[in-house]
C-alpha positions in Angstrom: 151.2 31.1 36.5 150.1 27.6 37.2 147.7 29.0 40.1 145.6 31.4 37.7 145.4 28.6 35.0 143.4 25.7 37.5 140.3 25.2 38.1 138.6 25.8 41.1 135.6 25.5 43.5 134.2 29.1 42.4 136.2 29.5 39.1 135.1 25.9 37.5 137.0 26.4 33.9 136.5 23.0 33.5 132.9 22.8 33.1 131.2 21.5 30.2 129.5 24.6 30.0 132.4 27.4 30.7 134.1 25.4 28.0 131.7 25.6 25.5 130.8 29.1 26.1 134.4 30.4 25.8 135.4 28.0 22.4 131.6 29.4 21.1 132.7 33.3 21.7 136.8 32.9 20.9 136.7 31.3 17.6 137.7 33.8 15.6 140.8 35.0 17.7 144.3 33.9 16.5 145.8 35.1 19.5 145.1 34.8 23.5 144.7 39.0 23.1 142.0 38.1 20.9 140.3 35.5 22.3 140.2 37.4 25.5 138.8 40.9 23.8 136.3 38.2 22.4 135.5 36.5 25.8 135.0 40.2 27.4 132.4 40.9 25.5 130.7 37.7 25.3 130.6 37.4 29.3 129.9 41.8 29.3 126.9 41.8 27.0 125.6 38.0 27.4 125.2 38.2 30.7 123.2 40.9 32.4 124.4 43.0 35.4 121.7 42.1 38.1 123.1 44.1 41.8 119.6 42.1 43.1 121.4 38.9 42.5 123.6 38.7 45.3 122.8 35.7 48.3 124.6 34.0 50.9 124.9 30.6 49.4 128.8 29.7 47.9 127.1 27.5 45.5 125.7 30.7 43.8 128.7 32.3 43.1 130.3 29.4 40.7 131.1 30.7 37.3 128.9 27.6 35.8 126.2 28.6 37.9 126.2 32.3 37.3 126.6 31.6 33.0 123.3 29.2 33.5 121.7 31.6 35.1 123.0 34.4 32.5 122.5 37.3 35.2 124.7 38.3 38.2 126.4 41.5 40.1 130.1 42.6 39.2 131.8 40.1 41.1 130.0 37.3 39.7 130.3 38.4 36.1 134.3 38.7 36.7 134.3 35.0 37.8 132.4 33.9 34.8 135.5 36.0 32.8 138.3 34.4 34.3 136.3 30.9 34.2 135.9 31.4 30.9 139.1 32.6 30.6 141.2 29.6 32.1 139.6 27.0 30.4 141.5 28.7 26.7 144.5 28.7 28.8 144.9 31.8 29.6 145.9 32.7 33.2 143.0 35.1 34.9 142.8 36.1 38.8 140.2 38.1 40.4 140.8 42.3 41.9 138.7 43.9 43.9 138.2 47.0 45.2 135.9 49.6 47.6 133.5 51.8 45.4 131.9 55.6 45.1 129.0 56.5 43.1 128.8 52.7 41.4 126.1 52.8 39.1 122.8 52.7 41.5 119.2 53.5 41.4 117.1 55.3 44.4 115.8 51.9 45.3 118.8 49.9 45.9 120.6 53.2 47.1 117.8 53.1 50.0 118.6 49.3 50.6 121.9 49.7 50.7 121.9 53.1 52.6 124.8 54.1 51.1 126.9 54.7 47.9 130.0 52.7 48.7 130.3 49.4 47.0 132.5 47.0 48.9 134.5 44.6 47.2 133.2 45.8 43.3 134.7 43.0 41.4 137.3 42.8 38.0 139.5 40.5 36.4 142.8 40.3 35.5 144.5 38.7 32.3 148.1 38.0 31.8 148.7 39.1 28.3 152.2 40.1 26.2 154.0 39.3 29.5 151.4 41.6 31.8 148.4 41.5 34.0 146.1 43.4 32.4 142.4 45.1 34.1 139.2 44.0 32.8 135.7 44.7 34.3 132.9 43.1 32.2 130.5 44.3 34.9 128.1 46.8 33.2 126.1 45.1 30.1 125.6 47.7 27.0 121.5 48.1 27.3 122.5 49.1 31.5 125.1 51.5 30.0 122.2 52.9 27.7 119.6 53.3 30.7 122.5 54.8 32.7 123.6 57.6 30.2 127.5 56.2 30.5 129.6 55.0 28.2 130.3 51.2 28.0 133.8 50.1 29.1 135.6 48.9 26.8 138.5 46.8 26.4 141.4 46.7 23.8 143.6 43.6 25.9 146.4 46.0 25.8 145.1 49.0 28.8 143.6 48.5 32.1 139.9 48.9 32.1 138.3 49.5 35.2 135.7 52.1 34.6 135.1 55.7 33.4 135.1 58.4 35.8 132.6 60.6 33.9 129.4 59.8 32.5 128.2 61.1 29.6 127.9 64.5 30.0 131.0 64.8 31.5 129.5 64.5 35.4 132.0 62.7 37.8 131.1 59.4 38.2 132.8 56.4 39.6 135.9 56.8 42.4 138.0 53.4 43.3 138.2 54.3 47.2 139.8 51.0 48.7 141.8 48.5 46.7 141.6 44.8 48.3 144.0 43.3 46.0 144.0 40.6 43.7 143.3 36.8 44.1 143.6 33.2 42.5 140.3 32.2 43.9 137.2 33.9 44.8 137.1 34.8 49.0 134.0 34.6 49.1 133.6 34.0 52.6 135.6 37.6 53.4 133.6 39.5 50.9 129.6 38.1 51.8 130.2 38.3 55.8 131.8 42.3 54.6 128.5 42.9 52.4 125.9 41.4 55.0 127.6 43.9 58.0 127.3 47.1 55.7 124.1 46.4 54.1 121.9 44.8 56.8 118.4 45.8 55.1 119.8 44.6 51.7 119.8 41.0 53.0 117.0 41.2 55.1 114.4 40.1 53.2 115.2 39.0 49.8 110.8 39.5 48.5 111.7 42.9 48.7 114.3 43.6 45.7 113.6 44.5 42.2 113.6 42.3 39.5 114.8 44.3 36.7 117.4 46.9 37.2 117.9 47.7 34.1 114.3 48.7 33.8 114.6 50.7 37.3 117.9 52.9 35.6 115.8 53.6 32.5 113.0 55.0 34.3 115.0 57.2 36.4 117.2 58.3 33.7 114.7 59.2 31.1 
């Protein structure tokens, strides 16, 4: 376990501020179940899911970067968790996996030019003697503007997303499955993103800045 309990380059547990977000948002929990349900939705709700967010530079993708900035895609928000994670001593690695019908508007669909999202990123806690699947991706208020339901997560079931919306439409499918990790590979996953979504990283003026916004309009 010693591996998913360090510290490293992308997942900086021991950060002055990773530390003092995860003691501010565990307080109350008597147990490391606890303290993680806690930490999920601190790092789910605190920080909001921004798919406009992503850039080449590695410096961008540290978890005491991404909590300063409190806005970041899936994979960033699942480095914050197991950050946040590690530094109450509870061992956290990172999955990842290919993507149908993520949640998406018609403007980044046209940017991406598809509706396969490589690499979608999770977490995974070891808790009661198991690894456990946590996604802390999609914030509340994006849920609301989506029409899904929230993901939840009880520290005792995998949660990795719902496959029907609200109205009972299909909507997510896991696709690929890339594994799991003790770090982020960051190199693997950007070079993969920039070949699929050439227009994406084109020109960076082009993007929205509010997704959320962008879901609630098209959802109304």
């Amino acid at each position: 376990m010693e591996e998913y309990l360090q510290p490293t380059y992308y997942i900086d547990s021991d950060h002055p501020e990773i530390i003092a977000f995860a003691e501010q948002h565990s307080r109350s929990g008597k147990t490391d179940t606890k303290k993680a349900i806690e930490i999920y939705y601190a790092v789910r709700d605190g920080i909001r899911y921004n798919p406009y967010s992503i850039e080449p530079k590695k410096e961008s993708m540290k978890a005491s970067t991404i909590l300063m900035r409190r806005h970041g895609y899936c994979v960033a928000k699942a480095v914050v968790l197991a950050a946040c994670l590690r530094s109450r001593k509870i061992p956290a690695r990172l999955g990842f996996a290919d993507v149908r019908n993520h949640l998406n508007t018609e403007r980044l669909r046209k940017l991406m030019g598809t509706d396969v999202f490589v690499y979608h990123g999770y977490t995974e806690i070891f808790l009661n003697g198991k690894w456990v699947k946590a996604t802390p991706a999609f914030n509340l208020e994006l849920c609301c503007n989506f029409n899904v339901k929230p993901l939840e997560f009880d520290g005792t079931k995998d949660s990795v997303f719902h496959p029907f919306d609200k109205s009972g439409n299909f909507h997510m499918e896991y696709v690929k499955d890339h594994g799991v990790f003790s770090d982020l590979p960051w190199d693997i996953i950007i070079e993969d993103s920039m070949k699929r979504y050439p227009l994406y990283f084109k020109d960076f003026e082009v993007r929205s800045k509010d997704f959320s916004a962008e879901a609630l309009k098209e959802n109304r």
